[in-house]
Every structure is written in C-alpha cells, then in structure tokens.
N, C-alpha and C positions, 0 to 999 in steps of 0.2 A: 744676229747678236748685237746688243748695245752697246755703244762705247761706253767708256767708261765713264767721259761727262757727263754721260745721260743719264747712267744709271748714280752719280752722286746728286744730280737735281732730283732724282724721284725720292731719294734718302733722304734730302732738303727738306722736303715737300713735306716731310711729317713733321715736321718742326718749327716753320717758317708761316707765321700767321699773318692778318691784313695789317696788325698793328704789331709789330716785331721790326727790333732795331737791326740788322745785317750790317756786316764789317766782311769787304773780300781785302784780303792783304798784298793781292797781286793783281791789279786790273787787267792786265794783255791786252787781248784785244776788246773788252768790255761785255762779252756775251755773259759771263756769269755775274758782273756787276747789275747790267739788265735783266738777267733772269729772276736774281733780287731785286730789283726795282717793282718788277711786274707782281713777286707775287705777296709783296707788304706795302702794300698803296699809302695805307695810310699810318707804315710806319717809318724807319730813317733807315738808308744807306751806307754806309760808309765806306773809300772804296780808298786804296792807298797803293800809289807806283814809285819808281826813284825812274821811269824809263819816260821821256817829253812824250814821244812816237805812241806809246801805251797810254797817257792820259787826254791825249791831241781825239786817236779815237776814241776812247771812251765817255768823253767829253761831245762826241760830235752824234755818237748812239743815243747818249741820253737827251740830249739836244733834240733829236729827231723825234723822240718819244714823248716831250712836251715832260719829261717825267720832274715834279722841283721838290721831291725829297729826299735824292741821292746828293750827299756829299761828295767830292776830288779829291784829294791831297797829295801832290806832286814831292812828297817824300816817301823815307822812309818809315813801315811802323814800326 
C-alpha cells in the first residue's frame, strides 16, 4: 500500500510540467519542496516555513541538488 505522500506526488504528476511555477507552503523537512524541484527544472519554486530547523534542511537538500530555481522564505505565507 502507498503512503499517502506518495500517492499525492503521483496526483502532482499530472499537473506539474518542466516549466510550472510550484509553491509548497510548509517546507519540513524539504522532500516535497525537492520533489518540485526535480520535476519543473525549468520552471520556479517557491517554498515558505516560519520553522529555522525546516528551512536550515531544506536549504541544505536543495544545495546538495545544485538545484537554483527553488526559492526559501523563512516566513509566513
């Protein structure tokens, strides 16, 4: 059986093109902000936490990914 995050990325997935802007409103720990990263290369990001701990990793994922179309913003949206 799939979790449930897996089966909202397959839902994603029909909607989510190479050039599509994404907005996650909760980074955590940055898997879904990544998962948008990876699958709109060459469109934008945007990811928004009010938590350090949750933008420190998601900051440190995307980093590791070379990825520089994802926006941070250590607020609220």
């Amino acid at each position: 059986m799939k979790r449930i995050v897996d089966r909202a990325h397959d839902f994603l997935l029909n909607y989510i093109k190479e050039d599509s802007i994404c907005v996650d409103f909760t980074m955590g720990n940055g898997q879904d902000t990544l998962f948008l990263a990876k699958h709109c290369p060459r469109g934008k990001v945007i990811a928004f936490d009010i938590d350090q701990e949750a933008y420190t990793n998601t900051l440190k994922k995307i980093q590791a990914e070379n990825l520089d179309h994802v926006e941070l913003h250590l607020c609220s949206h």
